[in-house]
ZADO-1210 file (C-alpha; in nm, 4 decimals, padded with zeros to 6 digits):
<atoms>
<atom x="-05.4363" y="12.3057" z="09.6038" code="UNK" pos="1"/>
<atom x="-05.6942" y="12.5222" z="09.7710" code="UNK" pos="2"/>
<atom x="-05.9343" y="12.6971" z="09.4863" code="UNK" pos="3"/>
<atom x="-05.9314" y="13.0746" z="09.5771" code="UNK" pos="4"/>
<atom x="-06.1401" y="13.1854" z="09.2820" code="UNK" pos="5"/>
<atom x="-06.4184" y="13.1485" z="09.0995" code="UNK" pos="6"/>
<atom x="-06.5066" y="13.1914" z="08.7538" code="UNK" pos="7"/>
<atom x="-06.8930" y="13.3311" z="08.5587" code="UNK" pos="8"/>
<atom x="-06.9692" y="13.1887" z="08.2276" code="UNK" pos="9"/>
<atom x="-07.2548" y="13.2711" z="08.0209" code="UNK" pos="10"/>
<atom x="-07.3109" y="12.9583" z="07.8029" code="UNK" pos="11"/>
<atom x="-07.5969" y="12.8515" z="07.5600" code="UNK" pos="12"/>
<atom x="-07.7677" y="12.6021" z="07.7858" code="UNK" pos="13"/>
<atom x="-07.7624" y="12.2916" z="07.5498" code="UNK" pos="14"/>
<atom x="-07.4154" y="12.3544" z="07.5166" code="UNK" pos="15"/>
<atom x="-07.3682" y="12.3705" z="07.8759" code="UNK" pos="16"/>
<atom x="-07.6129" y="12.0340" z="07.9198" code="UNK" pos="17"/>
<atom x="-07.3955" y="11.8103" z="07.6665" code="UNK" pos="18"/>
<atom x="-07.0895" y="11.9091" z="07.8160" code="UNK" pos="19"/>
<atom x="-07.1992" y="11.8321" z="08.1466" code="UNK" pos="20"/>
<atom x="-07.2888" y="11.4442" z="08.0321" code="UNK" pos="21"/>
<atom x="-06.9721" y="11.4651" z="07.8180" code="UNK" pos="22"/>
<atom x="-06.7369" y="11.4767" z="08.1304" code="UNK" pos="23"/>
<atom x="-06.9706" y="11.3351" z="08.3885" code="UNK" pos="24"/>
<atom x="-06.8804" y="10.9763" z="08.1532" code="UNK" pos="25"/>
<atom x="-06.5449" y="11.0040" z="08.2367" code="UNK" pos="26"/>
<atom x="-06.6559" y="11.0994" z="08.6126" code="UNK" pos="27"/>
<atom x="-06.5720" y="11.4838" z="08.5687" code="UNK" pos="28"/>
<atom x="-06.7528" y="11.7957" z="08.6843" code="UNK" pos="29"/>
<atom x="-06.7889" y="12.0500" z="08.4487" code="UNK" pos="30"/>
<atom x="-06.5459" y="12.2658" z="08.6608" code="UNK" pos="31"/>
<atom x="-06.2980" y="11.9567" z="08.7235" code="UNK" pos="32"/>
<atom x="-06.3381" y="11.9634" z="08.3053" code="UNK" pos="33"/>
<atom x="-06.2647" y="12.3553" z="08.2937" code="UNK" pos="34"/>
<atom x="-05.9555" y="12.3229" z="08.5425" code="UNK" pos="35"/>
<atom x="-05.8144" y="12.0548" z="08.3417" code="UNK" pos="36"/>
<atom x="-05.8591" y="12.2385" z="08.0311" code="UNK" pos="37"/>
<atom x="-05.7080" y="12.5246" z="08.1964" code="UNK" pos="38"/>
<atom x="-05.3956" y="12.3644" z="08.3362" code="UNK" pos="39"/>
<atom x="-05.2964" y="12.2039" z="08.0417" code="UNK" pos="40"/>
<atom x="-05.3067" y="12.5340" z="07.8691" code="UNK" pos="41"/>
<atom x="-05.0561" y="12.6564" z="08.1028" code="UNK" pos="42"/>
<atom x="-04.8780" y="12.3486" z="08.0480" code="UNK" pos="43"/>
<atom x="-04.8656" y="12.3783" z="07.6530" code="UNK" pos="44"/>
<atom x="-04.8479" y="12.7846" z="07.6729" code="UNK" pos="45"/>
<atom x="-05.1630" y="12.8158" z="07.4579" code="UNK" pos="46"/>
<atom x="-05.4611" y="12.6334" z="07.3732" code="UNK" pos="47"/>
<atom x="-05.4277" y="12.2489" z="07.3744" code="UNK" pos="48"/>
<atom x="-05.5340" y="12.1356" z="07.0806" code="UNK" pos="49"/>
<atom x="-05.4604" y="12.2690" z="06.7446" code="UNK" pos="50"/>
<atom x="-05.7163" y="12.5029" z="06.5147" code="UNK" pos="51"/>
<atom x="-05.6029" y="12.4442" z="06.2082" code="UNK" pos="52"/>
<atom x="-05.8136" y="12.2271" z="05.9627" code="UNK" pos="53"/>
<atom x="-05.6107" y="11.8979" z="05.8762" code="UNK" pos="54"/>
<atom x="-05.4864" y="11.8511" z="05.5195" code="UNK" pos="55"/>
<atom x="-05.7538" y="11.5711" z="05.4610" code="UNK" pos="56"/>
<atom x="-06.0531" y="11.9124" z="05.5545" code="UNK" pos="57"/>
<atom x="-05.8654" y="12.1398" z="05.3393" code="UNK" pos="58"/>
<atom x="-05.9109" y="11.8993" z="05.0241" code="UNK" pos="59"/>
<atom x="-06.2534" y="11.8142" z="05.0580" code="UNK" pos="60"/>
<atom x="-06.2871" y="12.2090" z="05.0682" code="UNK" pos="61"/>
<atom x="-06.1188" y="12.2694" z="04.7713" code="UNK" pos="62"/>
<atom x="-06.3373" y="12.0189" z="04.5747" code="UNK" pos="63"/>
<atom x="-06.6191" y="12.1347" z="04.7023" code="UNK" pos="64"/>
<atom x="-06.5454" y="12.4673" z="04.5750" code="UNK" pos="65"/>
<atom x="-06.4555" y="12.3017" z="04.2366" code="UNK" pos="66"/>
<atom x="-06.7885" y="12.1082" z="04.2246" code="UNK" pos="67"/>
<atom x="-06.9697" y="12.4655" z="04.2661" code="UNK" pos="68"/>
<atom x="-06.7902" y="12.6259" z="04.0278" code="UNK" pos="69"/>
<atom x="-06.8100" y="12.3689" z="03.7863" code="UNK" pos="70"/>
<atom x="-07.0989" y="12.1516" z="03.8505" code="UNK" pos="71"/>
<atom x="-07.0962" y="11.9462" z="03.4990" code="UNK" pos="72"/>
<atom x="-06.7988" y="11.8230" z="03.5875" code="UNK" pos="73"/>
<atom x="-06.8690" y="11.6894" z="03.9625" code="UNK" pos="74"/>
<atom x="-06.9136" y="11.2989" z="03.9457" code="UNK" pos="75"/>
<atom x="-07.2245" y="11.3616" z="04.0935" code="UNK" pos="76"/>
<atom x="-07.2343" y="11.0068" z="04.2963" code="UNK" pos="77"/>
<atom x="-07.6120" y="10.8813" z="04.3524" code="UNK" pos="78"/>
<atom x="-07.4757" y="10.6542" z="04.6193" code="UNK" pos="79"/>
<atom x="-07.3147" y="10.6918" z="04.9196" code="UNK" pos="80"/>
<atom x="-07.1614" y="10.3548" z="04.9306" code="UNK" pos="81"/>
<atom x="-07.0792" y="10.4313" z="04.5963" code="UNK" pos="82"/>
<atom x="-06.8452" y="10.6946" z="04.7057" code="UNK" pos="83"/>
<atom x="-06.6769" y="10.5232" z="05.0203" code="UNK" pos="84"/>
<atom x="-06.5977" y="10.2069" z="04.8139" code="UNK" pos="85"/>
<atom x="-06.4493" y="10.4477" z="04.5260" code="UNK" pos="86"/>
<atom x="-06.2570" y="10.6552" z="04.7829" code="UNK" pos="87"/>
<atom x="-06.1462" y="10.3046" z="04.9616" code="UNK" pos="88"/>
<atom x="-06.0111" y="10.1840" z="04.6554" code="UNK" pos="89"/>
<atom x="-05.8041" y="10.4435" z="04.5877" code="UNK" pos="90"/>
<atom x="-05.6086" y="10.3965" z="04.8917" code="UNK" pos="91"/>
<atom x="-05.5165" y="09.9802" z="04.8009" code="UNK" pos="92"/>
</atoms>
């Protein structure tokens, strides 16, 4: 398909400068990056990935909310290990 037009961005340049290394590992242009973003939007009718925080955000969230509001409460963990291996266990 011949490319007919052409597209100005204003970008903040570090943004622009990780992107660029971003796609140039998978052997990508930035443009080859922006048309494939842009044809699977057509493809999907909308943007191709979804928004909305996953349930997993929207709980750590709420109990950070609940640790602000009630601080005394919070188990206040000294270690991070300390909270992985409780949050691991939780899961056996």
């Amino acid at each position: 398909m011949a490319k007919t037009a052409t597209m100005s961005l204003r970008l903040d340049p570090a943004v622009k400068s990780n992107a660029e290394m971003i796609y140039a590992s998978y052997g990508l242009s930035l443009s080859d990056a922006i048309n494939v973003f842009l044809h699977k939007s057509l493809a999907v009718g909308g943007l191709p990935f979804d928004l909305r925080p996953i349930d997993v955000t929207m709980e750590a969230i709420r109990e950070v909310a609940e640790m602000k509001r009630h601080p005394e409460a919070s188990k206040g963990y000294t270690d991070i290990r300390q909270m992985f291996e409780e949050i691991l266990s939780e899961d056996d």
